[in-house]
Kinemage of the C-alpha trace (Angstrom):
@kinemage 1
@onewidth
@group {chain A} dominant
@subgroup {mainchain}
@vectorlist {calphas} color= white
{ca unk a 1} P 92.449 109.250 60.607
{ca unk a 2} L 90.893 108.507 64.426
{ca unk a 3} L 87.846 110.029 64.917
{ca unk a 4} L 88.484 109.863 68.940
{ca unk a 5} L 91.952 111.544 68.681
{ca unk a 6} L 95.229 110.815 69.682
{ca unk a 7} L 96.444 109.003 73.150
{ca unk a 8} L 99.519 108.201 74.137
{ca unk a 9} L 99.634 105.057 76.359
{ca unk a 10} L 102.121 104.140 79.268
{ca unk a 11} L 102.769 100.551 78.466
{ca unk a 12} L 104.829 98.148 81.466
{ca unk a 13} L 105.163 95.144 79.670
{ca unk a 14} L 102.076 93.684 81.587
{ca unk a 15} L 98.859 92.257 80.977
{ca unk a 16} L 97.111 95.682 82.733
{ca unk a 17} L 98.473 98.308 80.593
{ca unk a 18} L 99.028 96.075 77.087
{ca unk a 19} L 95.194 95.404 77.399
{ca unk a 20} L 94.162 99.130 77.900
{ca unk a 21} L 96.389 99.645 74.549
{ca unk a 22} L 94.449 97.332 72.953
{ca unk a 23} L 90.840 98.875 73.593
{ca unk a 24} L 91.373 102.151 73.076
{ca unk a 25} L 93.281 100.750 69.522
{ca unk a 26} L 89.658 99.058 69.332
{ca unk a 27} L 87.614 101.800 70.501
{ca unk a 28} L 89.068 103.888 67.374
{ca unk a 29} L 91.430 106.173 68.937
{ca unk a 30} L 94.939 106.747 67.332
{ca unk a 31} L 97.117 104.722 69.599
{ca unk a 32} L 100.840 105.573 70.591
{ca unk a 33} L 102.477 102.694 73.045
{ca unk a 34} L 105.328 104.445 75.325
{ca unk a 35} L 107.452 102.443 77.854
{ca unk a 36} L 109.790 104.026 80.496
{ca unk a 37} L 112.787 102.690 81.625
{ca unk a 38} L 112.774 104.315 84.960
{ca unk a 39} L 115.661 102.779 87.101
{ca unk a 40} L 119.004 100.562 85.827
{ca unk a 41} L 119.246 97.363 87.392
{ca unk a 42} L 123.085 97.089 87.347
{ca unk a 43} L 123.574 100.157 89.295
{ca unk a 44} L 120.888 98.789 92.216
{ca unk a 45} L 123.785 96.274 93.398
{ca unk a 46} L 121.083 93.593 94.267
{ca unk a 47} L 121.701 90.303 93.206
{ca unk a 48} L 117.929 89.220 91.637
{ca unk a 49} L 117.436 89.030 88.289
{ca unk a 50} L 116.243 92.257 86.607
{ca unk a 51} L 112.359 91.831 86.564
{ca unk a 52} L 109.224 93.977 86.675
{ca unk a 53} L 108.321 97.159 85.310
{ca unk a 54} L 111.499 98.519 83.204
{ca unk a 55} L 113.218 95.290 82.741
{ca unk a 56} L 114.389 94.415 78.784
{ca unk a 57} L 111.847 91.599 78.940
{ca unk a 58} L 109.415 93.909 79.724
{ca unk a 59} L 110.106 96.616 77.013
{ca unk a 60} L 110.515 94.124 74.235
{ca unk a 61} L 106.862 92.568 75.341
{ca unk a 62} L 104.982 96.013 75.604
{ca unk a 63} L 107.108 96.627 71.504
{ca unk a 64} L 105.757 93.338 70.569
{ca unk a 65} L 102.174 94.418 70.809
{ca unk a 66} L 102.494 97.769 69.798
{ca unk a 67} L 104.198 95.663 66.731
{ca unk a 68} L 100.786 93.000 66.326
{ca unk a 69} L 98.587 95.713 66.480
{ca unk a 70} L 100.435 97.993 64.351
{ca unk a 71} L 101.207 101.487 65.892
{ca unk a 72} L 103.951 103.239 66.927
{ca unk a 73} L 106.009 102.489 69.957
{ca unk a 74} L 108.681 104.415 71.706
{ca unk a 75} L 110.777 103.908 74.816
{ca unk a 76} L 111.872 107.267 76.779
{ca unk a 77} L 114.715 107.021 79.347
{ca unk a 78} L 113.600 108.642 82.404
{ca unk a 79} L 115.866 107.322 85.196
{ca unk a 80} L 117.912 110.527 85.381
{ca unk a 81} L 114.719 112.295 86.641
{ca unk a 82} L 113.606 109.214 88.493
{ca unk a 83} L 116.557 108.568 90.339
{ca unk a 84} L 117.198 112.389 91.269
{ca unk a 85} L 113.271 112.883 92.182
{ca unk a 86} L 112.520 109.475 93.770
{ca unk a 87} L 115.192 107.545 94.459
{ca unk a 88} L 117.018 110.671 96.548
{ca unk a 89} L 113.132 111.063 97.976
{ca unk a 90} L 113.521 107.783 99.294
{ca unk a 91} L 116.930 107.852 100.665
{ca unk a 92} L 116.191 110.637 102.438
{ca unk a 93} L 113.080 110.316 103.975
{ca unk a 94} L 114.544 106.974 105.622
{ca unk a 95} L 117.331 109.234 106.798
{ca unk a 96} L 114.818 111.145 108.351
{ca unk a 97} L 113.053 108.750 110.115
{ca unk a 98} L 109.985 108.495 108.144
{ca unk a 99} L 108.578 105.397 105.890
{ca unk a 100} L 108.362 106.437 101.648
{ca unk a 101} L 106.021 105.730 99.232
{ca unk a 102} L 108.260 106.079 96.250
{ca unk a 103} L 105.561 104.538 93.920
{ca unk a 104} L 102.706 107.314 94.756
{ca unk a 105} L 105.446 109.935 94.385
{ca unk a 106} L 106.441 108.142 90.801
{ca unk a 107} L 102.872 108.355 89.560
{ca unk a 108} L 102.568 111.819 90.531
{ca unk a 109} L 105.129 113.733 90.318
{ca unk a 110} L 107.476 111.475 87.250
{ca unk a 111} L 105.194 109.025 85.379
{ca unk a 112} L 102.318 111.785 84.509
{ca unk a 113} L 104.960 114.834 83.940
{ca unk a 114} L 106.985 112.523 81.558
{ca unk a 115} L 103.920 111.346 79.503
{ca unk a 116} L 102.369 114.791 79.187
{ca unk a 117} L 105.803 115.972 78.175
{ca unk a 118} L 105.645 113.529 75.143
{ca unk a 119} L 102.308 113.284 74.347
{ca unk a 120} L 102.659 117.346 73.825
{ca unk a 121} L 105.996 116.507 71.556
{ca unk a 122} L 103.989 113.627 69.569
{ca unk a 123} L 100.481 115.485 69.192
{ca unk a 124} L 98.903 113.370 71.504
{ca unk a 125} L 96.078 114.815 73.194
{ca unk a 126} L 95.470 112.140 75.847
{ca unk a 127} L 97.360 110.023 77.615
{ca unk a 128} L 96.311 106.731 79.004
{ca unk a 129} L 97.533 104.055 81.873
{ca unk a 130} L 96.284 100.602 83.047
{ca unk a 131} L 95.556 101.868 86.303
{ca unk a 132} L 92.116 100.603 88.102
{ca unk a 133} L 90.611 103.663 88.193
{ca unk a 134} L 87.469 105.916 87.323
{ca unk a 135} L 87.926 109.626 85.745
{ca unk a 136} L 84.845 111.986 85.939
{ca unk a 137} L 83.924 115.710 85.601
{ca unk a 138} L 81.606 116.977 88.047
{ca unk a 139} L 81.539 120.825 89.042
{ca unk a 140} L 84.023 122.221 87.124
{ca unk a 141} L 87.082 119.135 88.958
{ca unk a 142} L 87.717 115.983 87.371
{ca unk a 143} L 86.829 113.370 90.483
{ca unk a 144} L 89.184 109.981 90.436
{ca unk a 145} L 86.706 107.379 92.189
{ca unk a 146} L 87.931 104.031 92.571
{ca unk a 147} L 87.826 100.946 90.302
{ca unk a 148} L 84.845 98.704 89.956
{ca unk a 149} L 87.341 95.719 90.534
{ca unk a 150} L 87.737 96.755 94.633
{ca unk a 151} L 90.661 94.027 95.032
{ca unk a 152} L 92.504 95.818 91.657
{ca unk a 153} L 91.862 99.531 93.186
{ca unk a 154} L 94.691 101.716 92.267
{ca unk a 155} L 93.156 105.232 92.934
{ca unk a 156} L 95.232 105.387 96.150
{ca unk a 157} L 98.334 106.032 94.044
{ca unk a 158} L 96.660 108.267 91.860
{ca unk a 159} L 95.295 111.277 94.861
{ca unk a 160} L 98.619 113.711 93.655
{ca unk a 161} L 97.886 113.898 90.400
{ca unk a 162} L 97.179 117.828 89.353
{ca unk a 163} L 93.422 118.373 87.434
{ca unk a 164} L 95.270 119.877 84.856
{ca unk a 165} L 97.019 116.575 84.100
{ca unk a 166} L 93.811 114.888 84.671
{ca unk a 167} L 91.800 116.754 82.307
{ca unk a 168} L 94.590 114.711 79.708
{ca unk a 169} L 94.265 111.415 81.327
{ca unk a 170} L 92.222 108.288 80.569
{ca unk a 171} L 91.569 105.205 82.210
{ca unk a 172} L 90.323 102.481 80.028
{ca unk a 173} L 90.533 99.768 82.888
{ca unk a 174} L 88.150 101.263 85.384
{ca unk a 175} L 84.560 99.447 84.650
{ca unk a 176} L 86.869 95.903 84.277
{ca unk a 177} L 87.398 93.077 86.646
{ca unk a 178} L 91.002 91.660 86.598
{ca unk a 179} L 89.277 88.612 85.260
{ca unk a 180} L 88.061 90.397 82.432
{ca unk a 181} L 91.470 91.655 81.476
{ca unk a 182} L 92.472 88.311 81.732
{ca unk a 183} L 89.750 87.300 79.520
{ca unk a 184} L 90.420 89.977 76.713
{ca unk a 185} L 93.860 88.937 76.447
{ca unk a 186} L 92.927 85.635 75.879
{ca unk a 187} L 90.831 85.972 73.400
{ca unk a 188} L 93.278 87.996 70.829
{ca unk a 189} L 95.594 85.606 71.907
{ca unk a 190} L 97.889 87.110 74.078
{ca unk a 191} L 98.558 84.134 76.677
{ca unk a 192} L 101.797 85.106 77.646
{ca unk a 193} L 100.645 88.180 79.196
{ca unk a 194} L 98.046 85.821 80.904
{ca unk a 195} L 100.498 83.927 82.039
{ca unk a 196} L 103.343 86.673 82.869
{ca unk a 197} L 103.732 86.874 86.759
{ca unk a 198} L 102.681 90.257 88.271
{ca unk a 199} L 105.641 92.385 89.991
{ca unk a 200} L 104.645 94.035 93.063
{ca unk a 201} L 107.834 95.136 94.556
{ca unk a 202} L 109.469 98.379 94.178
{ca unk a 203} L 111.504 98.775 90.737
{ca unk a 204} L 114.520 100.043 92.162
{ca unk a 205} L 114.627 97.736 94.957
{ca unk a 206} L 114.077 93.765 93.227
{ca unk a 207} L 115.304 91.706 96.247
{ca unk a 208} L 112.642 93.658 98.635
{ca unk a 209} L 115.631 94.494 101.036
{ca unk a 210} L 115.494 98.027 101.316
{ca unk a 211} L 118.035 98.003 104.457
{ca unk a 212} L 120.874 96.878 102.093
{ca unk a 213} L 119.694 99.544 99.367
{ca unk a 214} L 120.443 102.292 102.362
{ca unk a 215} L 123.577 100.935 102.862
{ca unk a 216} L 125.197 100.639 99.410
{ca unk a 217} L 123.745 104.351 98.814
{ca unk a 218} L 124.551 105.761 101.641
{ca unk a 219} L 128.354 105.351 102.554
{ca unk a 220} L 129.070 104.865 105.991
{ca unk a 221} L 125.879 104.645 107.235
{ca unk a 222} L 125.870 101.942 108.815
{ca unk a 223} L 128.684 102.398 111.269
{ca unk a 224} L 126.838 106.402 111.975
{ca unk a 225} L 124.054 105.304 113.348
{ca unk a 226} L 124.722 101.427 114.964
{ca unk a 227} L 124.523 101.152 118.645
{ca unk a 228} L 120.633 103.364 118.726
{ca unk a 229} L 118.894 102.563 121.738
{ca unk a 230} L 115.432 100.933 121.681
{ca unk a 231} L 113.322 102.381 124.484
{ca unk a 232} L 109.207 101.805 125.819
{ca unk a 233} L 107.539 104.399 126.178
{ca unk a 234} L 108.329 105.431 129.449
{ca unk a 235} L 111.803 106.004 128.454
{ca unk a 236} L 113.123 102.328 129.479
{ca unk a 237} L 116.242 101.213 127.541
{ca unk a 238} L 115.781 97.848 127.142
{ca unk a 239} L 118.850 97.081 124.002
{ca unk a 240} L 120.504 98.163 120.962
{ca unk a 241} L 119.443 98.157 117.493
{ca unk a 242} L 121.398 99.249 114.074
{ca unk a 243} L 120.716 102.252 113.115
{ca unk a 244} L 116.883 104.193 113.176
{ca unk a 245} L 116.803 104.448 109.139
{ca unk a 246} L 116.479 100.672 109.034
{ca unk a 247} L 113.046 101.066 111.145
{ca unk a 248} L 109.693 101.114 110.496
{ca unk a 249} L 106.808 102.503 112.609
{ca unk a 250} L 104.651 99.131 112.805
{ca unk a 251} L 107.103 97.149 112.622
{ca unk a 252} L 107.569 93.776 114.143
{ca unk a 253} L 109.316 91.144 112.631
{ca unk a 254} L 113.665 91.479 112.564
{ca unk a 255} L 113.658 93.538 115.418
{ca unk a 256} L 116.270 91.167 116.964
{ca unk a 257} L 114.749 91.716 120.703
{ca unk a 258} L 112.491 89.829 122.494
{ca unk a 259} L 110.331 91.833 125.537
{ca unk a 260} L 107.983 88.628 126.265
{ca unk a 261} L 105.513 90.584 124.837
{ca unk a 262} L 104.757 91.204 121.165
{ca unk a 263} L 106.436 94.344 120.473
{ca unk a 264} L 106.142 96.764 117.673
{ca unk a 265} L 108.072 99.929 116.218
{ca unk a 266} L 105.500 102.758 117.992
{ca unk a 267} L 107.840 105.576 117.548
{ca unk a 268} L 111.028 107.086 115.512
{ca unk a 269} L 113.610 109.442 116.797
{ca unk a 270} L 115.926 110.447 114.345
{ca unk a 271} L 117.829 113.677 116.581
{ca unk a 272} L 118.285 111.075 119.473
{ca unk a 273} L 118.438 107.508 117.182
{ca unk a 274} L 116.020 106.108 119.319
{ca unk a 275} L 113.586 103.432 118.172
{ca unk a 276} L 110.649 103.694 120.467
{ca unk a 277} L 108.741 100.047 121.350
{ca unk a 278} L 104.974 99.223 122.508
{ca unk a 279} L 102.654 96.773 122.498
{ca unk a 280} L 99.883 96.268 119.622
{ca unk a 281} L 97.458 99.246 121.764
{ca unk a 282} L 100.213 101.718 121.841
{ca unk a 283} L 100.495 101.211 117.891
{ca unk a 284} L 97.286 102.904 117.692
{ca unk a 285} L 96.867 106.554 117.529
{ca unk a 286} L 93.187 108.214 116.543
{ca unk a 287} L 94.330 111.560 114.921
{ca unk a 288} L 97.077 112.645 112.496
{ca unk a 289} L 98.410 115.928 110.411
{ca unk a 290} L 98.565 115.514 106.493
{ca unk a 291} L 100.370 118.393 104.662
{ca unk a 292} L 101.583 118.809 100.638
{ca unk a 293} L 97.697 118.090 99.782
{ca unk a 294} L 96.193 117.702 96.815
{ca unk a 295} L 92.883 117.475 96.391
{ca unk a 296} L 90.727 116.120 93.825
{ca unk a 297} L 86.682 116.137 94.077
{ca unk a 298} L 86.459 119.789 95.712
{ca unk a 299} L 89.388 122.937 95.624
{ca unk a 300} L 89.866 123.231 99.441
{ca unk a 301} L 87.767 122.492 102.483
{ca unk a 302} L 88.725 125.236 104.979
{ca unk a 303} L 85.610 126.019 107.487
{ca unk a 304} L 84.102 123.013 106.649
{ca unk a 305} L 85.232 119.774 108.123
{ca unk a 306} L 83.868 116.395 106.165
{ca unk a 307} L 83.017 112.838 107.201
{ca unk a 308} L 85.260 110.534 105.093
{ca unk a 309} L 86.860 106.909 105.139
{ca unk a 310} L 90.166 107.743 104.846
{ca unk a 311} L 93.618 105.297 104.170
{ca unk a 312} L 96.866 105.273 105.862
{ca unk a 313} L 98.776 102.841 103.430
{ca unk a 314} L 97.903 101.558 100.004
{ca unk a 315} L 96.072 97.990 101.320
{ca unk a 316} L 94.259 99.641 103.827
{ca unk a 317} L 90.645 99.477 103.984
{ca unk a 318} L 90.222 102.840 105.671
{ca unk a 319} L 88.992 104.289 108.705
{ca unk a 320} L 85.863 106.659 108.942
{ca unk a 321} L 87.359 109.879 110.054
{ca unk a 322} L 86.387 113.429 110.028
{ca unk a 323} L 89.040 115.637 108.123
{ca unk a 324} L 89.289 119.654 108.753
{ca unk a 325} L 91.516 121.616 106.472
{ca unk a 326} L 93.751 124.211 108.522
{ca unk a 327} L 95.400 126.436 105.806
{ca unk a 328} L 97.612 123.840 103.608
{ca unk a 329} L 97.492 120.846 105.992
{ca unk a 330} L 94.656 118.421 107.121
{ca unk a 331} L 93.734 116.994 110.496
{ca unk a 332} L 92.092 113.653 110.614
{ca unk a 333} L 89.875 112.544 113.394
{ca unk a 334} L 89.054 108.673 113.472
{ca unk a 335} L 86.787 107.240 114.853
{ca unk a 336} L 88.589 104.790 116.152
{ca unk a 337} L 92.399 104.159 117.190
{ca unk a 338} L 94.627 103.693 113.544
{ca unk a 339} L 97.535 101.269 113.836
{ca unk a 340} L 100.761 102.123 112.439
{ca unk a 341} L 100.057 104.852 110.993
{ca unk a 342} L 103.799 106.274 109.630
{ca unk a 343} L 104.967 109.666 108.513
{ca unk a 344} L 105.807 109.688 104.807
{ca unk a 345} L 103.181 107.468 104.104
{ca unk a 346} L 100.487 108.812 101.982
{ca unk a 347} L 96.553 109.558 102.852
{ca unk a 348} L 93.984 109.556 100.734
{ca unk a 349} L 90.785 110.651 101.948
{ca unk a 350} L 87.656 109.137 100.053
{ca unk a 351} L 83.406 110.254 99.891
{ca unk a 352} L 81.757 106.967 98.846
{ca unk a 353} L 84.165 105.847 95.810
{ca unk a 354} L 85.599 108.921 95.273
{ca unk a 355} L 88.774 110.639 96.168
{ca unk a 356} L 88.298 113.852 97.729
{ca unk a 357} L 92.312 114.438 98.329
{ca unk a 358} L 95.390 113.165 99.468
{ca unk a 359} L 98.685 114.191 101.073
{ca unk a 360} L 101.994 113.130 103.004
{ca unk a 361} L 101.343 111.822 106.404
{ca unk a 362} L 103.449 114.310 108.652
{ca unk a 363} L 102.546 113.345 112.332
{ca unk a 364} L 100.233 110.905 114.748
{ca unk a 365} L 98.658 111.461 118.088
{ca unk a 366} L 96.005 111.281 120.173
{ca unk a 367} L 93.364 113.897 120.542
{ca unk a 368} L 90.080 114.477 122.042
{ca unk a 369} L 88.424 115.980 119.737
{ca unk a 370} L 84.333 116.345 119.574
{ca unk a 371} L 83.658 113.760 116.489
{ca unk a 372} L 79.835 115.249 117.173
{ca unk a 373} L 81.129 119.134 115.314
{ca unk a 374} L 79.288 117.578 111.880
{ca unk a 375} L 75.979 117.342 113.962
């Protein structure tokens, strides 16, 4: 019988979350391995190989551990839920004209919901991931601060996730360096999981072409919304593009246009299917609304705004800004101009390590607001 209780641990298949099993199997806790099969390959119509995350190769590698180390291992099929939650999340949000982060949304709103959902149905009292991430209690709130391995740091993807599910959670791969997780694996002689490459592109999505997903989902899109115009902005038509959902603001590269200047997606207009064009300057904006918060290290911040580096995208390495909570949204105030920043994207908003929130970005601008009010 565990002294340390009962955890129920989302394994991938990978080296991360087969080697956060394996310590907390170590550490004397009563280990249960769970793997999700989130998404079908077949349906996806792309023509790469199923890899990554929910693959069959993956599955059987995240059983065959559970099977060395002896303790239970079950697979739950989530991909109803998944595709309903995220994968219409994603469609639509493109339709809308913003840019999706369907793995933040995953985490948060699918991946956590789904464990705790078991781990209630199995007796489990924890639940576990492989994520680079530190879990603490301070004040009453359980504080995610980022990992100790800076180039591994997950805890942008982790700002939705509610304290209630975080008072369950446990990160065993938080005080590690990658090489060290490496290393561990090594040593028990796991050296295909060493050797296994790592899968960063979206599950649902294997050939990275996210313009041909659109298509095959959405029928006839392509022929509603061909012939856009792209405009500066000053209003100057200067060609045509395909369509505004194939667009991203920041974008540079397959624009199909050349200005004789380097020019970059500033601007989306869905109403009008414009795609608005600027030079590398006009990319930058120095303010922006955040709304569906959540945050993490204190309840709310109304009437009293914070100095903070805060993220626009998940390899960003943040911006000091000052954020002011209006009601349920945020404004952020860099201190300097913020290229490409792109509604739909998420922000996370950190103190020192830790996360103090996070939300949906909803809009950029530029504003002239006194960045003295904290002094």
């Amino acid at each position: 019988m565990s002294t340390k209780g009962r955890v129920l641990v989302a394994m991938s298949g990978g080296i991360d979350s087969s080697v956060a099993a394996v310590m907390l199997h170590e550490q004397g806790y009563e280990v249960v391995g769970m793997t999700m099969k989130t998404w079908d390959y077949a349906s996806s119509g792309a023509s790469k190989k199923e890899t990554g995350c929910c693959s069959l190769d993956s599955i059987n590698d995240a059983r065959n551990i559970a099977v060395q180390l002896g303790f239970p291992h079950y697979i739950i099929d989530i991909r109803e839920e998944f595709g309903d939650f995220v994968i219409n999340h994603f469609t639509d949000e493109y339709l809308a004209g913003r840019t999706p982060n369907p793995c933040v949304l995953c985490n948060t709103h699918i991946k956590w919901d789904a464990l705790l959902r078991r781990a209630d149905q199995l007796g489990c009292e924890f639940i576990a991931t492989g994520h680079y991430a530190n879990l603490r209690q301070e004040n009453g709130r359980y504080v995610i601060s980022k990992g100790l391995d800076e180039s591994k740091d997950q805890s942008y993807a982790l700002w939705g996730i509610s304290q209630e599910s975080l008072s369950r959670t446990i990160f065993p791969l938080g005080k590690l360096h990658k090489t060290e997780i490496r290393e561990m694996a090594r040593e028990r002689g796991f050296t295909e999981l060493v050797n296994k490459p790592e899968s960063y592109e979206i599950c649902f999505i294997p050939d990275n072409d996210y313009r041909g997903f659109l298509k095959r989902r959405v029928e006839g899109l392509e022929e509603r919304v061909a012939g856009g115009e792209f405009v500066l902005e000053d209003g100057t038509v200067v060609g045509t593009h395909e369509g505004y959902p194939f667009y991203t603001i920041g974008q540079r590269k397959g624009l199909g246009i050349a200005l004789g200047f380097p020019a970059y997606v500033t601007r989306i207009e869905k109403d009008s299917n414009r795609v608005v064009l600027g030079n590398y300057d006009e990319l930058a904006k120095n303010a922006m609304t955040v709304g569906k918060l959540n945050m993490s290290k204190y309840e709310h911040l109304i009437g009293q705004p914070i100095p903070t580096v805060t993220k626009v995208r998940y390899n960003d390495p943040g911006t000091e800004a000052i954020i002011e909570q209006v009601g349920d949204k945020m404004k952020v105030h860099f201190l300097s101009g913020v290229h490409a920043i792109a509604p739909g994207q998420a922000a996370v908003f950190y103190e020192g390590n830790d996360v103090v929130g996070g939300g949906w970005i909803e809009s950029n601008y530029n504003s002239e607001f006194n960045l003295n009010v904290l002094q």
